[in-house]
mmCIF file of the N, C-alpha and C atoms, coordinates in Angstrom:
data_MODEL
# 
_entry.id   MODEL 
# 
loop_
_atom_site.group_PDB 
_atom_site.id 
_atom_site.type_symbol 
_atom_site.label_atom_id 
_atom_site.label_alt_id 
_atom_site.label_comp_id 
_atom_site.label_asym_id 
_atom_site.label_entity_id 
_atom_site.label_seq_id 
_atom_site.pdbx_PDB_ins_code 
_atom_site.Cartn_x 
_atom_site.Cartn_y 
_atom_site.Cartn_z 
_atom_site.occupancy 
_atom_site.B_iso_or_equiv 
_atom_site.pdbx_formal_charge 
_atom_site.auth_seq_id 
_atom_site.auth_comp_id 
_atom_site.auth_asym_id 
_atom_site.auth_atom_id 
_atom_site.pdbx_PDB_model_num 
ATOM 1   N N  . UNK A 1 1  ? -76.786 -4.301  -56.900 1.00 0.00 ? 1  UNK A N  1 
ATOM 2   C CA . UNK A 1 1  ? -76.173 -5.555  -56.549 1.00 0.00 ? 1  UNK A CA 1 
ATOM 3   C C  . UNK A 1 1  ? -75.835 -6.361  -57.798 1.00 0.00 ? 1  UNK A C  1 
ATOM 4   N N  . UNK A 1 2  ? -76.763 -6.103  -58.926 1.00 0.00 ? 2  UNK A N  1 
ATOM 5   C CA . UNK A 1 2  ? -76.782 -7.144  -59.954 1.00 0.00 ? 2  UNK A CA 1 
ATOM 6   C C  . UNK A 1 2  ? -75.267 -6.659  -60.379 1.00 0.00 ? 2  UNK A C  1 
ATOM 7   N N  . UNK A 1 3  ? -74.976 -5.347  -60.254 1.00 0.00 ? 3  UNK A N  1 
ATOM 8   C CA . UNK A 1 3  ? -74.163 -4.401  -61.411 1.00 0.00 ? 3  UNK A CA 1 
ATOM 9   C C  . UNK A 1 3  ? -72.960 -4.683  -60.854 1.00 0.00 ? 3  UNK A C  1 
ATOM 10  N N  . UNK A 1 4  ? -72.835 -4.617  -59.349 1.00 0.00 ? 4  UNK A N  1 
ATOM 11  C CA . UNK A 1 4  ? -71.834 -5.691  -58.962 1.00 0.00 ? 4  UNK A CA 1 
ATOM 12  C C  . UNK A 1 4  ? -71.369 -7.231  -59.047 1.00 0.00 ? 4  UNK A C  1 
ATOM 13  N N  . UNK A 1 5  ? -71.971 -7.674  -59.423 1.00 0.00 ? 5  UNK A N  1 
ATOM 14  C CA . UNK A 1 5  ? -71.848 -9.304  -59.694 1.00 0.00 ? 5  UNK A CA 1 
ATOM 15  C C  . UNK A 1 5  ? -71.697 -9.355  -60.994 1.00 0.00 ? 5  UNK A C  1 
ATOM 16  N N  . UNK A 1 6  ? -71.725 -8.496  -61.717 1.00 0.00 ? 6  UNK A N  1 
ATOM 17  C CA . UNK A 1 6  ? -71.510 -8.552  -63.244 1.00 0.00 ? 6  UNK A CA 1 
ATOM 18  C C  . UNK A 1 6  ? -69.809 -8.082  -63.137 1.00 0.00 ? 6  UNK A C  1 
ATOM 19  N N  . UNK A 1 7  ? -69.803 -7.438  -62.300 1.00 0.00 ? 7  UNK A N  1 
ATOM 20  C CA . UNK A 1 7  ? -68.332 -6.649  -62.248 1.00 0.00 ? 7  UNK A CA 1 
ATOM 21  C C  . UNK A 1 7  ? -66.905 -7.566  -61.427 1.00 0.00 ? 7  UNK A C  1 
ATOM 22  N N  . UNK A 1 8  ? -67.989 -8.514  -60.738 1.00 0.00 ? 8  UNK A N  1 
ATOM 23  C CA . UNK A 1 8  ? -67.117 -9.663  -59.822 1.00 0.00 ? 8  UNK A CA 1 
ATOM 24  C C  . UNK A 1 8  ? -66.867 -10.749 -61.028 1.00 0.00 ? 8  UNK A C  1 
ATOM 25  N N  . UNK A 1 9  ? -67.860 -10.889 -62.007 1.00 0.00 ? 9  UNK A N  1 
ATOM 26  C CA . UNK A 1 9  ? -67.840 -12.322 -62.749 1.00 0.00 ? 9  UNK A CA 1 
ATOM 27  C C  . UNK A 1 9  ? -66.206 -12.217 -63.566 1.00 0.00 ? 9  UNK A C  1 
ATOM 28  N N  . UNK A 1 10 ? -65.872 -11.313 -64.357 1.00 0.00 ? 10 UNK A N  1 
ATOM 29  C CA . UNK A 1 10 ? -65.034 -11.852 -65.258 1.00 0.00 ? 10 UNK A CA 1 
ATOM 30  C C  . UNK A 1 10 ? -63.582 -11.898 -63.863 1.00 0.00 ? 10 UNK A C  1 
ATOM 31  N N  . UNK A 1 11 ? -63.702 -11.369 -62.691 1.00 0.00 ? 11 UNK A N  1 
ATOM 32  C CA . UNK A 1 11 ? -62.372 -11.706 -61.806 1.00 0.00 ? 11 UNK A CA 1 
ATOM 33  C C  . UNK A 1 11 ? -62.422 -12.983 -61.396 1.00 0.00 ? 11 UNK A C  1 
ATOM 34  N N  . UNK A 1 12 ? -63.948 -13.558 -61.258 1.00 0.00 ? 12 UNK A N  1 
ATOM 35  C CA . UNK A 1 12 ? -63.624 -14.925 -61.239 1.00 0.00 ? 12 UNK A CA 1 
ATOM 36  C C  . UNK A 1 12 ? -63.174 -15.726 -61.608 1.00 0.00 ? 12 UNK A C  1 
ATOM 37  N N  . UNK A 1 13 ? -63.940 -15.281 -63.594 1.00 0.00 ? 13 UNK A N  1 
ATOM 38  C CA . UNK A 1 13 ? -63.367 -16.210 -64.354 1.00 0.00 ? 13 UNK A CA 1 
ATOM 39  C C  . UNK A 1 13 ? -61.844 -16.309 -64.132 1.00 0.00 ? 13 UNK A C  1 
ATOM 40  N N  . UNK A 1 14 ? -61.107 -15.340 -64.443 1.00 0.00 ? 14 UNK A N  1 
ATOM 41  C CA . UNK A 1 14 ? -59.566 -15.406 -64.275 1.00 0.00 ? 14 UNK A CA 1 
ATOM 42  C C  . UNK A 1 14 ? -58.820 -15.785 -63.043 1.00 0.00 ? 14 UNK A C  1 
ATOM 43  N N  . UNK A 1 15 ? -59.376 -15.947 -62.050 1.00 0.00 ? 15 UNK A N  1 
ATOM 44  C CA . UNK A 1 15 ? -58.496 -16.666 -60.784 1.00 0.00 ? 15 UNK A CA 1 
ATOM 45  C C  . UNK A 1 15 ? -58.749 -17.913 -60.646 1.00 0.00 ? 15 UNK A C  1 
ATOM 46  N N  . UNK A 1 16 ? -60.271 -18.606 -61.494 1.00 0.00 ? 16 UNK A N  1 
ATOM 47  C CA . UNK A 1 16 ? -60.399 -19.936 -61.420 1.00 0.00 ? 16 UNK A CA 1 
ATOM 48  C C  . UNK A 1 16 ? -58.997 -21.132 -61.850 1.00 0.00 ? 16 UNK A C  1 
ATOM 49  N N  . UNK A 1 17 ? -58.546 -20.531 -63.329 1.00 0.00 ? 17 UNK A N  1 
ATOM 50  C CA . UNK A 1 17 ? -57.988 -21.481 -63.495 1.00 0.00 ? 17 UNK A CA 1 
ATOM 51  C C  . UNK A 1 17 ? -56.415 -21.108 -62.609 1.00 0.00 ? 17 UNK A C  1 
ATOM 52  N N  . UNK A 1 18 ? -56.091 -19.948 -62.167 1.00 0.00 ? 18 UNK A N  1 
ATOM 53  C CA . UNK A 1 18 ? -54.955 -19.687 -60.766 1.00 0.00 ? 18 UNK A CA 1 
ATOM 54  C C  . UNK A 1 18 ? -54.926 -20.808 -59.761 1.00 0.00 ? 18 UNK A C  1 
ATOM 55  N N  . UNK A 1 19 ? -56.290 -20.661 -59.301 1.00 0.00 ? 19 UNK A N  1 
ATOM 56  C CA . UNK A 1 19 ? -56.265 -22.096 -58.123 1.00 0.00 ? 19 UNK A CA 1 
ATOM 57  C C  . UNK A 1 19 ? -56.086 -23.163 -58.958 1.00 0.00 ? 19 UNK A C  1 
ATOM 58  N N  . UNK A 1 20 ? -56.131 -23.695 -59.809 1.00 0.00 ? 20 UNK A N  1 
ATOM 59  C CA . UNK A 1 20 ? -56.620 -24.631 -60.528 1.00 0.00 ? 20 UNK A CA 1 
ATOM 60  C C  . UNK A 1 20 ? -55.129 -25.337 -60.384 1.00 0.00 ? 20 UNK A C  1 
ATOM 61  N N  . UNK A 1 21 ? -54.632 -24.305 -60.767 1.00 0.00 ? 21 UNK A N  1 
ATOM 62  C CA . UNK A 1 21 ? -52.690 -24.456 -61.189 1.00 0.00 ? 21 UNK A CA 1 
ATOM 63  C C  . UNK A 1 21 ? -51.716 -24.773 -59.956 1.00 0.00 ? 21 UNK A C  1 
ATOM 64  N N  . UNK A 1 22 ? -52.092 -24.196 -58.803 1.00 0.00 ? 22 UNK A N  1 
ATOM 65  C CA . UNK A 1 22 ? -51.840 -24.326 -57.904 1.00 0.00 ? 22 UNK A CA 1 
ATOM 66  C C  . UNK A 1 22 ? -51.717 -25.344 -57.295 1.00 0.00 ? 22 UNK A C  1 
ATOM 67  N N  . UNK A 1 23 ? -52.258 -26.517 -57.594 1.00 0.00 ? 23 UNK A N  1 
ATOM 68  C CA . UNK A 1 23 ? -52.546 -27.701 -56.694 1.00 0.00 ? 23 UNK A CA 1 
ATOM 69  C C  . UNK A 1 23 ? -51.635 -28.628 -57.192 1.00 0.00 ? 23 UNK A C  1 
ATOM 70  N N  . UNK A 1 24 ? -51.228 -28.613 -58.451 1.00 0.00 ? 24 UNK A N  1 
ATOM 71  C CA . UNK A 1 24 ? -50.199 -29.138 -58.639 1.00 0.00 ? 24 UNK A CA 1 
ATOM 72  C C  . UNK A 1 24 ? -48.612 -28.992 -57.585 1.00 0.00 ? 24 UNK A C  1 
ATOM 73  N N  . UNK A 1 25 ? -48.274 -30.368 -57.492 1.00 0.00 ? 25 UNK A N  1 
ATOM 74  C CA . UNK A 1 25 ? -47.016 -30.452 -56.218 1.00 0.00 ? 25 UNK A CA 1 
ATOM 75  C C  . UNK A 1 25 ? -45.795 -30.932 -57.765 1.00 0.00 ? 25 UNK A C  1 
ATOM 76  N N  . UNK A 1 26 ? -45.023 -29.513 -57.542 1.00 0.00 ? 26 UNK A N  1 
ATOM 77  C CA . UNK A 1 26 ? -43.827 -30.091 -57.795 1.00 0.00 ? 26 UNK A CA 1 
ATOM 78  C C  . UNK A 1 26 ? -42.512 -30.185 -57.326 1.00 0.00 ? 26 UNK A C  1 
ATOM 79  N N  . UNK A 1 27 ? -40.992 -30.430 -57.896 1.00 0.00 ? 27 UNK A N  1 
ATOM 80  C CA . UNK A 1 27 ? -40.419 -31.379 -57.697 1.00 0.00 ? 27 UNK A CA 1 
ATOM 81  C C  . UNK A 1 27 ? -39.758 -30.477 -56.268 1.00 0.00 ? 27 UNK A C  1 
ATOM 82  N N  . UNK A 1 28 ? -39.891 -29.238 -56.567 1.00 0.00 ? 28 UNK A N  1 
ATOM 83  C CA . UNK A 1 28 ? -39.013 -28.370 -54.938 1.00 0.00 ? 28 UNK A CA 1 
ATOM 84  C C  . UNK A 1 28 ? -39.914 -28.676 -53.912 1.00 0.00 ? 28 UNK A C  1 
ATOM 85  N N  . UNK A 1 29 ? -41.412 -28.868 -54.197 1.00 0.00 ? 29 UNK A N  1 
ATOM 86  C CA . UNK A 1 29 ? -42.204 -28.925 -53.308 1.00 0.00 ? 29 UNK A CA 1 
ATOM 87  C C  . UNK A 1 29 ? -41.942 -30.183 -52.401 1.00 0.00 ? 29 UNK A C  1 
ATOM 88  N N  . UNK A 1 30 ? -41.878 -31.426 -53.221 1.00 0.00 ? 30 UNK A N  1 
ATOM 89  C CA . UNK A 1 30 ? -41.540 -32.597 -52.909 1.00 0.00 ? 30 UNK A CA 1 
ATOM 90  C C  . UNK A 1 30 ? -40.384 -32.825 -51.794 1.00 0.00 ? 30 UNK A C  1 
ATOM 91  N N  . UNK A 1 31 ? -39.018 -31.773 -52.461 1.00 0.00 ? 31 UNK A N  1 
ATOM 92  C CA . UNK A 1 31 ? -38.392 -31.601 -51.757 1.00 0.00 ? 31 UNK A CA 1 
ATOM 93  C C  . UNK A 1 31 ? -38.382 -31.208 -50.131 1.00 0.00 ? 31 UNK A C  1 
ATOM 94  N N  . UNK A 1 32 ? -39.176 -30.089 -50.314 1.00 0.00 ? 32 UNK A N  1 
ATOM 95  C CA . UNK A 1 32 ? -38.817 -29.503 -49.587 1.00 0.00 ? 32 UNK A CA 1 
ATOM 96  C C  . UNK A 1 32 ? -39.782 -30.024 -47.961 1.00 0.00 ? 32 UNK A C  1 
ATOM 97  N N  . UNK A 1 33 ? -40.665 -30.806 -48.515 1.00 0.00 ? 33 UNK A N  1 
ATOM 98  C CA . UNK A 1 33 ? -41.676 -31.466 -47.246 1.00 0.00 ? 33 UNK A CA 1 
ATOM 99  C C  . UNK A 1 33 ? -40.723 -32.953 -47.227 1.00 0.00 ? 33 UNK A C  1 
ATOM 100 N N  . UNK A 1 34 ? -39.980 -33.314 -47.827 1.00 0.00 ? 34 UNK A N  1 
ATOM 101 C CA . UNK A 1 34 ? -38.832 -34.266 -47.706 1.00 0.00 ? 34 UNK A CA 1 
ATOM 102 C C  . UNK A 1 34 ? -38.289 -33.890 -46.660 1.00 0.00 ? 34 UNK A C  1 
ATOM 103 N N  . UNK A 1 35 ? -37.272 -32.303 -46.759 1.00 0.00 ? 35 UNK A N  1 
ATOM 104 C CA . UNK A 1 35 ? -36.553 -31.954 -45.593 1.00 0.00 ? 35 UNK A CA 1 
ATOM 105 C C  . UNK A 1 35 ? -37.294 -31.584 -44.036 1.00 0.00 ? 35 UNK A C  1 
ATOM 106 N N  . UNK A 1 36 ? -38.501 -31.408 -44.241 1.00 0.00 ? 36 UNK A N  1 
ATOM 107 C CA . UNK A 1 36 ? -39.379 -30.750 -42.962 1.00 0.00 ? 36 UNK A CA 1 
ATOM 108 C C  . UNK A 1 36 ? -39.415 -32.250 -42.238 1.00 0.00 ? 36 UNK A C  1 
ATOM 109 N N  . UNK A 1 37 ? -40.135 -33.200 -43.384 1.00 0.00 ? 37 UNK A N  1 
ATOM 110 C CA . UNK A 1 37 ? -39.808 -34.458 -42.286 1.00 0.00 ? 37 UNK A CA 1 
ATOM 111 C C  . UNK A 1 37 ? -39.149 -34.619 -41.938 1.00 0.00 ? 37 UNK A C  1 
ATOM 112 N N  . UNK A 1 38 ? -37.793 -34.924 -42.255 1.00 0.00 ? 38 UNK A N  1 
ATOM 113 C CA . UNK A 1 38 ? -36.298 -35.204 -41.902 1.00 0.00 ? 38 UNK A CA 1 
ATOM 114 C C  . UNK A 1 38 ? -35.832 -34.821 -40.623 1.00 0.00 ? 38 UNK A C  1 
ATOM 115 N N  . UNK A 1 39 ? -36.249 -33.139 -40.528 1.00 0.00 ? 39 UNK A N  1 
ATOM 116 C CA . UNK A 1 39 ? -36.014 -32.305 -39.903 1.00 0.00 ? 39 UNK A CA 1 
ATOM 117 C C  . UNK A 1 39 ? -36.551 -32.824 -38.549 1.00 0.00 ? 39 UNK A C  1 
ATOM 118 N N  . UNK A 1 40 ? -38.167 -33.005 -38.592 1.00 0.00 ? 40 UNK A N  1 
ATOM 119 C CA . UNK A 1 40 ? -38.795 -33.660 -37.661 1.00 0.00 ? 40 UNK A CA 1 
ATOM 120 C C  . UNK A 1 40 ? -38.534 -34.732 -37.197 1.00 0.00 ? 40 UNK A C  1 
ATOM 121 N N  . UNK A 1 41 ? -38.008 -35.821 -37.695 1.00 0.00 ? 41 UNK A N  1 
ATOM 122 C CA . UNK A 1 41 ? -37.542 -36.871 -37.221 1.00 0.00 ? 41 UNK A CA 1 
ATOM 123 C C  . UNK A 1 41 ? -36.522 -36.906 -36.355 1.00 0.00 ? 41 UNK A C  1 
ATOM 124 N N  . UNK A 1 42 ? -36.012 -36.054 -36.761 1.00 0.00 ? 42 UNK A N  1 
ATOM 125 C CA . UNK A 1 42 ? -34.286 -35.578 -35.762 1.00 0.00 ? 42 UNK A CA 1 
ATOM 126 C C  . UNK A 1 42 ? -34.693 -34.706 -34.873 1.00 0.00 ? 42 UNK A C  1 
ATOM 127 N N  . UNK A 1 43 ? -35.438 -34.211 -34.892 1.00 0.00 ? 43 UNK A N  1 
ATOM 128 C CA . UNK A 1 43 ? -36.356 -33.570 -33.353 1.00 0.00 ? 43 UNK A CA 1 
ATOM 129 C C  . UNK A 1 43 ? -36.863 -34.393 -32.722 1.00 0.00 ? 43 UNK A C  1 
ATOM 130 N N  . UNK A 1 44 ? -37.444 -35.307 -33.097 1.00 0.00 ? 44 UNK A N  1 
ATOM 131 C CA . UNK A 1 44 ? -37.983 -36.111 -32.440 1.00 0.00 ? 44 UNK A CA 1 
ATOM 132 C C  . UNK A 1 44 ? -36.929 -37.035 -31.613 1.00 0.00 ? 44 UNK A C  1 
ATOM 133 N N  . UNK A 1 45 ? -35.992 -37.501 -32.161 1.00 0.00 ? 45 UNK A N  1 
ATOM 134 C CA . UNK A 1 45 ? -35.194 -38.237 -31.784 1.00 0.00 ? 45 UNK A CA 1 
ATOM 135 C C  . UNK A 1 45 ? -34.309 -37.622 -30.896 1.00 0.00 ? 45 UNK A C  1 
ATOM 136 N N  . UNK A 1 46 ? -33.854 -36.097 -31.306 1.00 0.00 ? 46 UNK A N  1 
ATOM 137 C CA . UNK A 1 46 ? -33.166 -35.547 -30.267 1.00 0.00 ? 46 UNK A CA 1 
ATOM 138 C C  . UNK A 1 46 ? -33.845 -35.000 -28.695 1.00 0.00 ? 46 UNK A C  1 
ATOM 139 N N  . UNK A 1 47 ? -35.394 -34.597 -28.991 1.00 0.00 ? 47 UNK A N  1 
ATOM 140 C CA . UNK A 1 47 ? -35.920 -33.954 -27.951 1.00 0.00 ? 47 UNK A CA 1 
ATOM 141 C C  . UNK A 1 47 ? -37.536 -34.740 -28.133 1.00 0.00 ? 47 UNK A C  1 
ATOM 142 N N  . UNK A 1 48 ? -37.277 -36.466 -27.269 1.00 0.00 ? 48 UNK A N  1 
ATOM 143 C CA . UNK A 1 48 ? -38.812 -36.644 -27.872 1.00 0.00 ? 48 UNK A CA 1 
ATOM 144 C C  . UNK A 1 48 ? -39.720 -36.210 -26.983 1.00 0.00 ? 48 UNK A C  1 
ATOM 145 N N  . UNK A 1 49 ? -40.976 -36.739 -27.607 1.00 0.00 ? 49 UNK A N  1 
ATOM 146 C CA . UNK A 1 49 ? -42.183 -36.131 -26.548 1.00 0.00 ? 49 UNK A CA 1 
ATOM 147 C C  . UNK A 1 49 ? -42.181 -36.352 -25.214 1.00 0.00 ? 49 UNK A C  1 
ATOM 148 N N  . UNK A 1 50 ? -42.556 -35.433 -24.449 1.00 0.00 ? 50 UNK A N  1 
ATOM 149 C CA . UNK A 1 50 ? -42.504 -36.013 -22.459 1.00 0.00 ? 50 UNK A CA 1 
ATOM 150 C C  . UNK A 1 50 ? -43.412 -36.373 -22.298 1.00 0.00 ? 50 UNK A C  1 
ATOM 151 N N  . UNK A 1 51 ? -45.025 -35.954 -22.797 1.00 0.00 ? 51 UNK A N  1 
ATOM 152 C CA . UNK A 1 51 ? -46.379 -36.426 -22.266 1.00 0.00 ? 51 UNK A CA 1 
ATOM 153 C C  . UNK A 1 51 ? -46.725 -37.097 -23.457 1.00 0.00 ? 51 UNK A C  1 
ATOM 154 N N  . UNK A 1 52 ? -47.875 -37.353 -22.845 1.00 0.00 ? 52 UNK A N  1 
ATOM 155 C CA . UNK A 1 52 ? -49.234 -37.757 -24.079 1.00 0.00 ? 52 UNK A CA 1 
ATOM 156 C C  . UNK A 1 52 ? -49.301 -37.213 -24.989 1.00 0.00 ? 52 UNK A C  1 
ATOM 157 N N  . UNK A 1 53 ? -49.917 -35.231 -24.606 1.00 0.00 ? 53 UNK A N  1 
ATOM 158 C CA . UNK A 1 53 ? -50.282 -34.172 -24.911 1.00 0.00 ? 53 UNK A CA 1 
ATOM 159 C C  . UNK A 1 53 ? -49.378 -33.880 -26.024 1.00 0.00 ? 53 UNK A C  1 
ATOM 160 N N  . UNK A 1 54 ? -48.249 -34.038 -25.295 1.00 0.00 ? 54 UNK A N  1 
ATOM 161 C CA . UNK A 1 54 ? -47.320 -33.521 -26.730 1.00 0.00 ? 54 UNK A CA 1 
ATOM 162 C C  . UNK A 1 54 ? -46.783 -34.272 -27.569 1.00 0.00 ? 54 UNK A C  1 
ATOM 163 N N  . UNK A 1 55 ? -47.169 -35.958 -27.260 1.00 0.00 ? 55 UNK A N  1 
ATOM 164 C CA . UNK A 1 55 ? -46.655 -36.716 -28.628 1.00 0.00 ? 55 UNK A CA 1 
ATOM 165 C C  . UNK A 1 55 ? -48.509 -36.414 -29.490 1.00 0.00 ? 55 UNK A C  1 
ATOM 166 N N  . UNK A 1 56 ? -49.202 -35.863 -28.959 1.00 0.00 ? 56 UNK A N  1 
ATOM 167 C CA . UNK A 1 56 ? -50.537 -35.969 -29.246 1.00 0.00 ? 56 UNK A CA 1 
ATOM 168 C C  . UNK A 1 56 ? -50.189 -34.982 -30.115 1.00 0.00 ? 56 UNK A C  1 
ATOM 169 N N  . UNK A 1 57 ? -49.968 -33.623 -29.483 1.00 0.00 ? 57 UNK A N  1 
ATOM 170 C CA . UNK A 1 57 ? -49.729 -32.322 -30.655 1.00 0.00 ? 57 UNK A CA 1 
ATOM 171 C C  . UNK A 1 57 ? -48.738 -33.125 -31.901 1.00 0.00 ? 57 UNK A C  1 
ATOM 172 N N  . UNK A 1 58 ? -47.402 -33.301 -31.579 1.00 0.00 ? 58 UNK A N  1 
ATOM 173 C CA . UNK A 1 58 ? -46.461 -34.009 -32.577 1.00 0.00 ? 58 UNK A CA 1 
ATOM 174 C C  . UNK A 1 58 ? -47.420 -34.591 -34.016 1.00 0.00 ? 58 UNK A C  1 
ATOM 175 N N  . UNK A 1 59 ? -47.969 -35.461 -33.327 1.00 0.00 ? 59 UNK A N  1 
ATOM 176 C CA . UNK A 1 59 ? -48.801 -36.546 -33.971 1.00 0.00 ? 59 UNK A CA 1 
ATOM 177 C C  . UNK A 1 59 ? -50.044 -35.099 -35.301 1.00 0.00 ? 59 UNK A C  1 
ATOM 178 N N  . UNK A 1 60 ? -50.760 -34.552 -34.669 1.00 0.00 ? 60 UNK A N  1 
ATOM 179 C CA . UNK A 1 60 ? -51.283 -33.692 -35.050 1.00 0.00 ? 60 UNK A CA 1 
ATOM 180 C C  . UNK A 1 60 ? -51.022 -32.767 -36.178 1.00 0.00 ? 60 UNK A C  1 
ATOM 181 N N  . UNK A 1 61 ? -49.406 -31.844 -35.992 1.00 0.00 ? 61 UNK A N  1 
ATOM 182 C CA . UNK A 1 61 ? -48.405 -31.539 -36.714 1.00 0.00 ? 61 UNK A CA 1 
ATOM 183 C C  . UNK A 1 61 ? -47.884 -32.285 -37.889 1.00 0.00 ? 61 UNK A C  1 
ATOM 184 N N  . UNK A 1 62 ? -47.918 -33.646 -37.682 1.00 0.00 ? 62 UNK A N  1 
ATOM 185 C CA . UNK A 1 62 ? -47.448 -34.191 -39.049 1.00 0.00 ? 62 UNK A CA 1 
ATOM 186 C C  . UNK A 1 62 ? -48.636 -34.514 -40.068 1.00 0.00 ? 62 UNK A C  1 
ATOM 187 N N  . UNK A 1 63 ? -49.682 -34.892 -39.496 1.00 0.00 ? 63 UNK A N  1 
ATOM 188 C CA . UNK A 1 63 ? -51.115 -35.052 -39.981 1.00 0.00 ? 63 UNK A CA 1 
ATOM 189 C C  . UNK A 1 63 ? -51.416 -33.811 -40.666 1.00 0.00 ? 63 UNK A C  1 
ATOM 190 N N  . UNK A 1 64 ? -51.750 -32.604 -40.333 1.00 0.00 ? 64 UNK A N  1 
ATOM 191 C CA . UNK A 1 64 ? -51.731 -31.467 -41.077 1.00 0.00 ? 64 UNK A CA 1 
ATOM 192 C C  . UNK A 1 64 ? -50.557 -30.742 -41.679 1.00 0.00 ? 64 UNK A C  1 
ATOM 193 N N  . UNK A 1 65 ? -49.544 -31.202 -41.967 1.00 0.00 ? 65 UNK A N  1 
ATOM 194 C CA . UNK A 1 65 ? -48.645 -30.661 -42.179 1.00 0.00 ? 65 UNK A CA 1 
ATOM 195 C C  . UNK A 1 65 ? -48.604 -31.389 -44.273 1.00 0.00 ? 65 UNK A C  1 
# 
């Protein structure tokens, strides 16, 4: 087990700073959750919610999104 964890350590080291890099939002990114809202808004407006349930999901969708 040890001989494995010696063999896992240096893949760690090297994907740490991968995520690391990752979290950075740039400018297409910006963009591009620009257009998803957009997108959503004009859904919304064209086909809005009928129930609760589904302005509830809606609501949900933009929160995790």
């Amino acid at each position: 087990m040890i001989k494995m964890m010696k063999a896992a350590l240096p893949l760690l080291l090297l994907a740490a700073p991968l995520a690391l890099a990752a979290c950075n939002e740039g400018p297409a990114e910006r963009a591009g959750r620009s257009l998803d809202n957009a997108a959503s808004s004009v859904r919304d407006a064209v086909d809005p919610p009928r129930g609760p349930a589904e302005r509830l999901g809606r609501s949900l969708d933009r929160a995790t999104n």
